[in-house]
N, C-alpha and C positions, 0 to 999 in steps of 0.2 A: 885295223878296224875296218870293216866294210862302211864304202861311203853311205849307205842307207841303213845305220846299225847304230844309234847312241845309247850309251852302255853307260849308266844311272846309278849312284851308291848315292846314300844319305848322307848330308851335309856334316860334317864333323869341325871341330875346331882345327884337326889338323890339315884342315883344307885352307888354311886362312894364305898361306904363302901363295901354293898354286894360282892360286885364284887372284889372288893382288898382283902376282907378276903381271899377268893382263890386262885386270880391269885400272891400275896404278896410271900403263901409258895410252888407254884407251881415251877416246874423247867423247865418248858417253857420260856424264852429267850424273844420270836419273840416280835417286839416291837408294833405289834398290840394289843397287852394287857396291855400296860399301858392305864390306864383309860384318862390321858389328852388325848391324842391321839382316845382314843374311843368318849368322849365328843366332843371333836373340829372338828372334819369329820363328824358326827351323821346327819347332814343337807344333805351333799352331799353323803353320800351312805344310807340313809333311815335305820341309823343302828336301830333293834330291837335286845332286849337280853331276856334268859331264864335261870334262877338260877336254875338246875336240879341236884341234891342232891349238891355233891362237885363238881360239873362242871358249866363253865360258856359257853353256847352257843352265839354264837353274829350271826345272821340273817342279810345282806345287798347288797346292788348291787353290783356283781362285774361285768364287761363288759357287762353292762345292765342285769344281769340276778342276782336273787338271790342266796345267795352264803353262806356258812357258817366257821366260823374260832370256833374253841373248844378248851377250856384251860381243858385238862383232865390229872387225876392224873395219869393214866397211862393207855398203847396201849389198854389191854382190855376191859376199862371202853369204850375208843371212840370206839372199835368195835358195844359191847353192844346198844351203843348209834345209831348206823345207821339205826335200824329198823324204830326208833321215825322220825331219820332226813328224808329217805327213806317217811314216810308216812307225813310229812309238805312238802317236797320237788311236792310228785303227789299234794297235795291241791292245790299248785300254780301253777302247769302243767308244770313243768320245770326238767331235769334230777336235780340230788343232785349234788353237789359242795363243796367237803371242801377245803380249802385251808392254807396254812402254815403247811403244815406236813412235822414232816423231813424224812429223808433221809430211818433210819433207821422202823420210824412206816409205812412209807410208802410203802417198802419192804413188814412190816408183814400184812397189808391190804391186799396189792395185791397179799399173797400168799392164803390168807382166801376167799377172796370173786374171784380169779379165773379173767376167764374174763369179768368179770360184771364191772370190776375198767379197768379205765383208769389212769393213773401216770402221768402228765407231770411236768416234770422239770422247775424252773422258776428261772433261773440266772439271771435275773432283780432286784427280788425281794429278792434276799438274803442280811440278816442282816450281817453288818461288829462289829465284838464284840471286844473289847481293853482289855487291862489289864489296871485297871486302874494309876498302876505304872508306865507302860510305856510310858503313854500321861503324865503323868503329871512330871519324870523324865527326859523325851528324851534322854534317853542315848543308846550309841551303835550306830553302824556305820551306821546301815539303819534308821535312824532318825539324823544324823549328819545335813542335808538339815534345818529340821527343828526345829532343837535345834540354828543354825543358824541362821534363821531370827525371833528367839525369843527373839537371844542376840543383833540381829540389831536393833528390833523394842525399846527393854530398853535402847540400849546406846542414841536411838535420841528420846526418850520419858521417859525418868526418872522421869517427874513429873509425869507420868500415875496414875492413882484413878481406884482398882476394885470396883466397891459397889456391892450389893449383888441387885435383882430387885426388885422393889416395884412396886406402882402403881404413884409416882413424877417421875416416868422412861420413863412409857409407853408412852407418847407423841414423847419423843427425838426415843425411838425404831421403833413409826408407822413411822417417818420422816426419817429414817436411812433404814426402809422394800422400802418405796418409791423411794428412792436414789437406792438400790440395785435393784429395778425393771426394771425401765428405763437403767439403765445400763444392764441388761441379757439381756433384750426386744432386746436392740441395737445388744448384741452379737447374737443372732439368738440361744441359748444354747440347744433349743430343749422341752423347760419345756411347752411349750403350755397352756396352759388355770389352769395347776396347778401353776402358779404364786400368779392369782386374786386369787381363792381359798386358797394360804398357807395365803395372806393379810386378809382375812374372817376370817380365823381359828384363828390366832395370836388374833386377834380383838375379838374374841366370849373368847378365852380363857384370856387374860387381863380381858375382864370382869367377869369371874367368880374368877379372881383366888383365892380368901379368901377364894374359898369353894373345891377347888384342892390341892393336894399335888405334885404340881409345884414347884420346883427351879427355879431361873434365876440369871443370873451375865452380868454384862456390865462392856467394858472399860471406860474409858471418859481420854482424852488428853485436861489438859486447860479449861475444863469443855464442849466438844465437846462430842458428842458418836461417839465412832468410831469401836465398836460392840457390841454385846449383842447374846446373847443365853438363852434359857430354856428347862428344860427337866421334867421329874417325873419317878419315881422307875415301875419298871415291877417286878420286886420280891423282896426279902429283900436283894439280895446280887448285884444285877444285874440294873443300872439305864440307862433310855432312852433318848439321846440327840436329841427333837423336833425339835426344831430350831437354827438355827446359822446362823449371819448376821453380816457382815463387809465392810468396807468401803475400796473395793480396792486398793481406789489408797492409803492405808496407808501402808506401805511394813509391814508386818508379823502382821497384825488384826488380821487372822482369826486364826494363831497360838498360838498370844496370850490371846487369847480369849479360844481357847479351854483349852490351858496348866491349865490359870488360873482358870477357873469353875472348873475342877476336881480335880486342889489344893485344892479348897474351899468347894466341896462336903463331906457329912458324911461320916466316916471312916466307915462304913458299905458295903458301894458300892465297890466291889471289880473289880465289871466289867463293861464295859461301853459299850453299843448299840448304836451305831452311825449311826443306819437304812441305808434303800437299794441304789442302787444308779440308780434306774430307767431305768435303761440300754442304762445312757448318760456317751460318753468316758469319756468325761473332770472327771463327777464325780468321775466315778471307777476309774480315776486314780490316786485321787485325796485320796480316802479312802485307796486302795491299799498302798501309798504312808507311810501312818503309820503304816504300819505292822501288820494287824489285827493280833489276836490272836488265831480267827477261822471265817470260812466264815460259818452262820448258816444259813444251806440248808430248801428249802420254795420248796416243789411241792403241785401242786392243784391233788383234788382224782376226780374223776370223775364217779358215779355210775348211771347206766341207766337201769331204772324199767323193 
């Protein structure tokens, strides 16, 4: 392949190995690189990917334009890499875009390429990371709240059932995503048009999931569902929680729904990604609320031919 040539097919399911070989012992975090995540959105951002030696390039819309996110072994591999992106970027007539760089590579770009880079910051979009000790212990004063209505939700549900998710699940979870729709829809939360979409993604990903390395965990009270979650790994130490859905009016669902999955997750997973929070209050306050263990910083590069 010519160094200045990346050569783009659209994302397919049978990309999920490639691409995990990679992104598995990379030390990249952002939870754009778990593959369920790259699979289940692939419709709505027109993701296309490039396997470029040990780098996975992902090509897709971001705010209608195309954009680029790069899982690289490290700062001067994605320098290297700008020439190639630089010259796909003029093919589609559009300035280049990378996005989810942290803090620090972002710095070393924009001391290399000068004023040609634009930096911006995007505290929307920063990943909240856990220990995964600490969600799944709750201990300590700044989790008192929540270790609280952990012990509420057992003492008035003691027959609770976790099972682990299947596919004799996925009915009671699409009835449980519809319950929590109509209910945001009413609160006015701010989620706009990403509601229909997460119900799409849920649905594309249930159906693939024998061919993903998805987890998933539900409660069920009485044989009711009364939440459900799933995630999949972004590196070997590092796992991403996709989805979480609970039934409000049950006091402490969605706590014990989280507690419990990463009780139940591989002793591998040391740290948990519980993605960004869109830059709606309720959320951030909501993720804030557990203590992350670091807020992992997301700016867009912005390079202009």
């Amino acid at each position: 392949m010519d160094s200045t040539q990346l050569v783009f097919h659209p994302v397919t399911i049978n990309d999920k190995d490639e691409i995990q070989k990679i992104t598995f012992s990379s030390k990249l975090r952002n939870c754009n690189f778990n593959f369920t995540n790259i699979f289940g959105w692939h419709k709505y951002f027109n993701t296309n990917v490039c396997i470029n030696n040990d780098n996975v390039v992902i090509r897709f819309m971001f705010d209608e334009k195309p954009a680029y996110l790069v899982n690289y072994s490290n700062i001067e591999t994605l320098c290297n890499l700008m020439p190639a992106l630089m010259v796909d970027s003029m093919r589609l007539g559009e300035e280049m875009i990378i996005i989810g760089v942290e803090d620090n590579d972002a710095d070393i770009i924009k001391s290399r390429f000068k004023d040609s880079v634009v930096v911006e910051k995007n505290r929307d979009r920063y990943d909240y990371i856990y220990s995964r000790s600490s969600l799944e212990e709750l201990s300590g004063k700044e989790l008192k709240t929540k270790r609280n209505h952990v012990n509420k939700f057992l003492s008035t549900n003691q027959d609770f059932e976790y099972l682990e998710l299947d596919s004799t699940l996925f009915p009671k979870c699409l009835e449980l995503v519809h319950i929590w729709q109509e209910e945001t829809k009413m609160q006015n939360a701010g989620y706009g048009d990403t509601i229909e979409m997460e119900k799409n993604v849920i649905e594309l990903t249930f159906n693939n999931w024998n061919s993903l390395d998805t987890i998933g965990g539900a409660i069920l009270v009485k044989g009711r569902m009364i939440a459900f979650t799933y995630g999949a790994p972004i590196t070997n130490d590092t796992f991403d929680i996709c989805i979480e859905k609970a039934d409000r009016k049950v006091e402490g669902a969605f706590n014990i729904i989280n507690q419990q999955f990463v009780k139940h997750l591989p002793q591998q997973y040391k740290l948990i990604n519980r993605e960004e929070d869109m830059g709606l209050e309720g959320l951030r306050k909501a993720k804030m609320s557990y203590n992350p263990a670091m807020l992992l910083s997301f700016n867009n590069i912005r390079i202009r031919p």
